[in-house]
SEVEX-500308 format. One line per field, with one value per residue (C-alpha): x, z, y. Coordinates in Angstrom, 2 decimals. Layout:
<fidos>
px c(X / ...)
pz c(Z / ...)
py c(Y / ...)
</fidos>
This chain:
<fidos>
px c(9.78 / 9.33 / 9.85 / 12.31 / 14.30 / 17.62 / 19.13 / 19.84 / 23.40 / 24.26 / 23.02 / 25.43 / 28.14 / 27.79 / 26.88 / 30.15 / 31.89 / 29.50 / 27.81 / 25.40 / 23.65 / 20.36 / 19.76 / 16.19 / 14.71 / 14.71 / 12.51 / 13.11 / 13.70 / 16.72 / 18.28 / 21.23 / 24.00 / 27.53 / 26.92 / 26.25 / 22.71 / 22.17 / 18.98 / 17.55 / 15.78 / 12.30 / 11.47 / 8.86 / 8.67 / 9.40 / 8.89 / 12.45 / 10.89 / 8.57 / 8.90 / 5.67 / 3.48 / 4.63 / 6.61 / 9.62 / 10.95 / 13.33 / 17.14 / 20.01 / 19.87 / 16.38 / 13.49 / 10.22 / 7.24 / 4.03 / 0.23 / -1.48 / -0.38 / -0.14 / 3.26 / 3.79 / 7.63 / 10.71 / 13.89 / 17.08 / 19.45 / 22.38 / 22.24 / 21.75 / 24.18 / 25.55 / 23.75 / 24.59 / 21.72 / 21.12 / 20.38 / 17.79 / 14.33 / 10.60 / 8.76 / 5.70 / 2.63 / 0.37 / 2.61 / 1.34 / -2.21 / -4.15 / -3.14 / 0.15 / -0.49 / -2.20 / 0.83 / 3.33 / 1.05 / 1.44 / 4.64 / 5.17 / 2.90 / 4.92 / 8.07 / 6.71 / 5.54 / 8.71 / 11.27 / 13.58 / 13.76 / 14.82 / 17.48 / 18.68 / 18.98 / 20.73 / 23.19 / 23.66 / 24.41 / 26.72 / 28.94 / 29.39 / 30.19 / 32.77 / 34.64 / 34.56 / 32.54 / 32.34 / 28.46 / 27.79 / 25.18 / 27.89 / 29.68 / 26.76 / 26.51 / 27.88 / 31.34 / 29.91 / 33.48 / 34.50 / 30.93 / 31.16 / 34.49 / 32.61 / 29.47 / 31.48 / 34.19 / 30.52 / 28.88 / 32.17 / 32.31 / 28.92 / 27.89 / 31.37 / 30.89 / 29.46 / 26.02 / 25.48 / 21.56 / 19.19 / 15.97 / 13.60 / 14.46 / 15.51 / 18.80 / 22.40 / 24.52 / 27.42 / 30.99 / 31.49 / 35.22 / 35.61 / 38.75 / 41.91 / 43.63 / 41.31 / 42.75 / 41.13 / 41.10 / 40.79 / 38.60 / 37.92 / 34.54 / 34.77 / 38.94 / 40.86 / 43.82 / 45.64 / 45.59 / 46.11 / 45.87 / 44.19 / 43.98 / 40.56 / 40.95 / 42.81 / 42.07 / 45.75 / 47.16 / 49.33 / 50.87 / 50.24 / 50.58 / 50.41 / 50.19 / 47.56 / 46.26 / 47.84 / 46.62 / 43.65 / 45.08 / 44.34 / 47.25 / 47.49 / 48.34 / 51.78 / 55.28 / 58.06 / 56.11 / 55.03 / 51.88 / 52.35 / 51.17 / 51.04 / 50.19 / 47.06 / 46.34 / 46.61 / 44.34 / 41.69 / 42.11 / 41.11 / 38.27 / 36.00 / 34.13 / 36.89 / 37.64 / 36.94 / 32.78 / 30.37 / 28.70 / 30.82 / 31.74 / 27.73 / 26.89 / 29.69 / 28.16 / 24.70 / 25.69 / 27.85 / 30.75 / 33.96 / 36.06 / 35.27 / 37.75 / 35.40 / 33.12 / 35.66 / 35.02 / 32.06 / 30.19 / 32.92 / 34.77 / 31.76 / 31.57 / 29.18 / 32.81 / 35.01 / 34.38 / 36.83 / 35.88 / 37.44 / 35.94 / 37.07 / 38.94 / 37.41 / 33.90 / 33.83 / 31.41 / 29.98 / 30.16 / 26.64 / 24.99 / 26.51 / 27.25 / 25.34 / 25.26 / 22.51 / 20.93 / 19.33 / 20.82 / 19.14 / 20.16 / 17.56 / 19.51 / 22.44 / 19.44 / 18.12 / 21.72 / 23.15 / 19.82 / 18.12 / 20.48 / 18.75 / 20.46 / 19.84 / 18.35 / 19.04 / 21.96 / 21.92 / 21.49 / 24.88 / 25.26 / 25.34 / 27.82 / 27.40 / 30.56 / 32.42 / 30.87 / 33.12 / 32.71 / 32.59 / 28.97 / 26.14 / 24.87 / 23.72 / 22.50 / 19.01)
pz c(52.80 / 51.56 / 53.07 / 51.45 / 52.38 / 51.03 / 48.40 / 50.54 / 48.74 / 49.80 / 53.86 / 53.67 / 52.43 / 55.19 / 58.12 / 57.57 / 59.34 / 61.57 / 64.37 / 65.67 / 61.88 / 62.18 / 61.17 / 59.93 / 56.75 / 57.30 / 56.26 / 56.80 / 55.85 / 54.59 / 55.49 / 54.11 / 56.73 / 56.75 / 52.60 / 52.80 / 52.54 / 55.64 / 55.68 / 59.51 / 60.08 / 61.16 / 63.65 / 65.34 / 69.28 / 71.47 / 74.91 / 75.78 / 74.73 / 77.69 / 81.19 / 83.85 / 81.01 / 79.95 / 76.68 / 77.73 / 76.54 / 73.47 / 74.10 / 71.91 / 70.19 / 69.58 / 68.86 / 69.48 / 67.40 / 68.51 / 67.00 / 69.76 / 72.96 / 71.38 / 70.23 / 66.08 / 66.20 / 66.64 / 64.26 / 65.37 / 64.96 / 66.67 / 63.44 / 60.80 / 57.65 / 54.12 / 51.91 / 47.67 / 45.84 / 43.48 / 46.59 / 47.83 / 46.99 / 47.58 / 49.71 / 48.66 / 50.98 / 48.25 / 48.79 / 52.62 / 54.55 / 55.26 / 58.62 / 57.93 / 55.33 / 58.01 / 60.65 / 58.16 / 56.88 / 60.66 / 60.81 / 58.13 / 58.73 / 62.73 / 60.53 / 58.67 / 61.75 / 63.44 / 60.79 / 61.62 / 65.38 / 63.57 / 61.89 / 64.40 / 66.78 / 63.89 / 63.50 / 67.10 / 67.33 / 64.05 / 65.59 / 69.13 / 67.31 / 64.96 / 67.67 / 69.73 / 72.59 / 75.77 / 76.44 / 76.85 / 73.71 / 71.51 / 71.97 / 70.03 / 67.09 / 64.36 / 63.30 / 60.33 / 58.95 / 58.36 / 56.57 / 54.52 / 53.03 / 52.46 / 50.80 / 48.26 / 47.87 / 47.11 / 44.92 / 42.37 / 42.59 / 41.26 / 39.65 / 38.27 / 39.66 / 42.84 / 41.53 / 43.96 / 43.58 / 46.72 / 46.46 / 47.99 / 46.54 / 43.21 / 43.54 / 43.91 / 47.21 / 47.53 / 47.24 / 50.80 / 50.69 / 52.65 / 55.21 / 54.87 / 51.54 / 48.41 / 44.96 / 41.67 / 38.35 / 37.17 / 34.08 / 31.22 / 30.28 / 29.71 / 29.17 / 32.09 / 32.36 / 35.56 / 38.52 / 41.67 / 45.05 / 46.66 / 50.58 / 50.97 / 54.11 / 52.33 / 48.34 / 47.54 / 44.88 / 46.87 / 43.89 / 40.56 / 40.81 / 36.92 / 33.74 / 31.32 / 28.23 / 28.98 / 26.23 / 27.23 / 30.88 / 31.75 / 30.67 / 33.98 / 35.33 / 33.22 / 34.57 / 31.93 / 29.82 / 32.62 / 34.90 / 37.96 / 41.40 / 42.70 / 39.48 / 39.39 / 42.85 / 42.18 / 38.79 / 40.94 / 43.32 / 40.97 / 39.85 / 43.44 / 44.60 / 45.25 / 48.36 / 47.43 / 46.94 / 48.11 / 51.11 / 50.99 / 54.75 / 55.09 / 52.97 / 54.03 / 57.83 / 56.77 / 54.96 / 58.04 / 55.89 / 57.41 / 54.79 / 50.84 / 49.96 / 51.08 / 48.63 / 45.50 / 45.47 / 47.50 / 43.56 / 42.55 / 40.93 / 38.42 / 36.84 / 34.10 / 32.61 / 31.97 / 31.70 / 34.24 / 37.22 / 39.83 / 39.56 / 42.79 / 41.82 / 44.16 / 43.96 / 40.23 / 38.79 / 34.58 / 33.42 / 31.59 / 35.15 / 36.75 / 34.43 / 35.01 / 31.10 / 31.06 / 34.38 / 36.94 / 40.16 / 42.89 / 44.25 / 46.46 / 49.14 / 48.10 / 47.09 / 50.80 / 51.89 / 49.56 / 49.16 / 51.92 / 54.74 / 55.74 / 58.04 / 56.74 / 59.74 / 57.44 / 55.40 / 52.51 / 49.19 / 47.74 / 44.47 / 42.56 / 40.12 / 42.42 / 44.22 / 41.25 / 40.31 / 39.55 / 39.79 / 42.74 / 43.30 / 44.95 / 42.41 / 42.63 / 39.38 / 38.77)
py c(56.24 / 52.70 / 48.98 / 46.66 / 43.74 / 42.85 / 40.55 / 37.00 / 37.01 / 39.86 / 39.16 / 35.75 / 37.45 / 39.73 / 36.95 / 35.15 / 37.94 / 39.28 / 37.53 / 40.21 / 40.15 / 39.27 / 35.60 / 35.41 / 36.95 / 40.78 / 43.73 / 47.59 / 51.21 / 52.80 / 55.59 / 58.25 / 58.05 / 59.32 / 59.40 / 55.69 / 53.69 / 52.55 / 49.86 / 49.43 / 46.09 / 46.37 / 43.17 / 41.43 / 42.36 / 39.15 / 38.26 / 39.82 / 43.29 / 43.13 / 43.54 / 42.84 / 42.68 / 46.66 / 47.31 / 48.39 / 51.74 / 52.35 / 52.69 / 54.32 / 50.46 / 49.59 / 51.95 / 50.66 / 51.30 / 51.86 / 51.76 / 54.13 / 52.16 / 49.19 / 47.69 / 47.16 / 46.46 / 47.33 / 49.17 / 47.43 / 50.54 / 48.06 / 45.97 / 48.53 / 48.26 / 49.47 / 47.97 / 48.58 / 50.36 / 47.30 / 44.99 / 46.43 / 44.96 / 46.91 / 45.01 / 44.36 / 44.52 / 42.91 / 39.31 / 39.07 / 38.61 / 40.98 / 41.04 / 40.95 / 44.30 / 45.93 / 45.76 / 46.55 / 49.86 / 50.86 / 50.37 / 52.46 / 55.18 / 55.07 / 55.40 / 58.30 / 60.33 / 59.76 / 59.79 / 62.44 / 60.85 / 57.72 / 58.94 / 61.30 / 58.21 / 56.32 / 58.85 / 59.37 / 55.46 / 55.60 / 58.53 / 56.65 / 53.46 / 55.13 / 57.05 / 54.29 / 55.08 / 52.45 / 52.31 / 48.71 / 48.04 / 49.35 / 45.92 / 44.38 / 46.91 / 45.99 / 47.72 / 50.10 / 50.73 / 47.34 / 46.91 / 49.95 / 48.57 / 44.93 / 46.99 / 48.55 / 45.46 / 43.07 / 45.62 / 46.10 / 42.23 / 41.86 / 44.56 / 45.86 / 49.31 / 51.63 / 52.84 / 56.10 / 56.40 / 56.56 / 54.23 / 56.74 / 59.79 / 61.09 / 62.67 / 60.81 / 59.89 / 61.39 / 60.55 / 58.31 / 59.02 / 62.15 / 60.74 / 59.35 / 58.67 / 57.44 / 55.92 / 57.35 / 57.49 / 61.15 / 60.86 / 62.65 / 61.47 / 57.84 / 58.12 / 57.07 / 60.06 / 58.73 / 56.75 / 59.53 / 58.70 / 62.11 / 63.00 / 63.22 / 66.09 / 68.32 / 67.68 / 67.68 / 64.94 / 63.31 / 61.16 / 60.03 / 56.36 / 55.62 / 57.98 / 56.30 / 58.72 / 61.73 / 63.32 / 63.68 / 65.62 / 69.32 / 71.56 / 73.29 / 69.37 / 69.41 / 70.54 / 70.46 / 68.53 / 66.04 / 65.70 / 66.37 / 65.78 / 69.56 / 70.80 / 68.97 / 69.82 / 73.34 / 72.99 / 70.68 / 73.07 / 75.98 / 74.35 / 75.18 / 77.95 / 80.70 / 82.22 / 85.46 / 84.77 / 86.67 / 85.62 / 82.08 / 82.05 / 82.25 / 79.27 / 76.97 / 77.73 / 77.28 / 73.60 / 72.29 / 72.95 / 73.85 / 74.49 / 75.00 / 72.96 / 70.07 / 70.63 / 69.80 / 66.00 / 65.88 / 65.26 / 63.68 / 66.44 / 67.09 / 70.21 / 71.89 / 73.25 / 70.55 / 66.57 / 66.38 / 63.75 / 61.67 / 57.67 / 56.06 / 52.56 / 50.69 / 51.77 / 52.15 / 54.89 / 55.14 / 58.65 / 57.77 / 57.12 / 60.62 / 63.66 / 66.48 / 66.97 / 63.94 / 64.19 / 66.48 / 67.98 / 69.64 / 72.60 / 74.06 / 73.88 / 75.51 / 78.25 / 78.38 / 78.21 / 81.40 / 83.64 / 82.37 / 82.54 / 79.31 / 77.23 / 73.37 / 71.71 / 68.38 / 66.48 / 68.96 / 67.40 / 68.18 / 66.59 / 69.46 / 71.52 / 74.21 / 72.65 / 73.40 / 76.76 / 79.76 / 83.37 / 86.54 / 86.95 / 84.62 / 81.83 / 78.69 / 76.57 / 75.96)
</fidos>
């Protein structure tokens, strides 16, 4: 885990609609949450964090950081955000004093100690806020669904497409679209085939909203010589791990999935069989940045999942073709 602060562009563009942003110039850590990057501000303490002289505890909204008994700072979970991949920027500790590189070095090495209580306490905040809990600090977090929809509406202004890497590892964020109703393009490659409009819940193709090389569609996606809507379904359908797989009612339990079927466009619809894909129109994706063809996947923890029986304890890393992998018996690509 790494310090960065974010492009100031992209902090106006965010300020105009939300108050409770923080005003000054921020530094902080990012985080994967809800399939999002999620960057936490890391703050000065101030005489309001004190209370007869004692540092007051940490609360579901601010998470104090300590050097021994000493207070280093604070991570302002209330005022987390989305933030695009291409606006974040490293921090670096080589631009400050040396007093100033010592406090952030122990703020990081706090983070690093306690980084799965971080993000469990993010996550716990992000859920409360999203169902719409009534504990009083939740009417000064900021409304993460409203900002996720700005994040990916300011990245596709300015850099003409949703770039789904994460800055402190080495694998790819997931598609964020997992509710509701979502517009794509279903690709082939680099050709655009059709606009669809799919319900994310259920993975059925709801409607084709516009026919644009259909040439260039699956054959199982044609009815009488036309694509169609529940045709494609079923073919999309038919491209996931079948029902019928060994062990599956195992792994979906040990990823936190309910049903399969969730799985289909969790990597977009990639597949090691087909250059078939689903590019989300308003978060634009290049099929140069995501095949699996060109790039690696991870799969270990489908592996501890399937052969492992291992429960993940974590977010499983699910960008992998292993969501689109056919056959009876256990597998998971390498």
């Amino acid at each position: 885990m790494h310090l960065y602060t974010v492009m100031p562009d992209y902090l106006d563009y965010l300020r105009k609609n939300h108050k409770n942003m923080l005003k000054n110039e921020i530094s902080g850590i990012v985080i994967r949450l809800s399939h999002w990057i999620y960057f936490i501000p890391i703050t000065d303490l101030s005489d309001r964090d004190f209370e007869n002289g004692r540092l007051k505890r940490s609360t579901p909204a601010i998470l104090r950081l300590y050097d021994g008994q000493t207070g280093i700072g604070k991570a302002m979970l209330a005022n987390m955000f989305p933030v695009p991949y291409k606006a974040i920027i490293p921090l670096l500790l080589n631009n400050y004093d040396q007093n100033t590189q010592k406090l952030l070095q122990k703020r990081l090495d706090y983070i690093h100690k306690n980084q799965k209580r971080l993000e469990k306490a993010a996550l716990r905040l992000y859920k409360q806020k999203v169902k719409g809990y009534a504990q009083s600090y939740l009417a000064v977090t900021l409304d993460f669904p409203v900002l996720e929809q700005e994040c990916a509406r300011w990245e596709e202004t300015h850099f003409g497409k949703h770039y789904n890497r994460y800055p402190d590892e080495d694998y790819f964020i997931v598609n964020p679209y997992h509710e509701g109703f979502t517009s794509y393009y279903l690709m082939n490659k680099n050709r655009k085939v059709a606009k669809v409009i799919m319900n994310n819940a259920t993975q059925n193709i709801v409607k084709i909203e516009e026919v644009l090389h259909e040439d260039y569609a699956p054959l199982e996606g044609f009815v009488h010589h036309h694509l169609n809507a529940q045709a494609l379904t079923s073919w999309f359908r038919g491209r996931g791990i079948p029902s019928w797989r060994d062990g599956l009612d195992e792994l979906l339990y040990n990823l936190h999935i309910k049903n399969g079927l969730e799985l289909l466009n969790v990597a977009y619809g990639l597949s090691l069989s087909d250059q078939y894909w689903l590019n989300p129109v308003n978060a634009p994706l290049s099929w140069q940045d995501i095949n699996f063809f060109d790039h690696d996947f991870h799969s270990h923890d489908y592996q501890e999942a399937t052969f492992d029986g291992k429960i993940m304890l974590k977010q499983p890393d699910l960008f992998t073709p292993n969501n689109t992998s056919d056959g009876m018996l256990k597998n998971h690509g390498l």
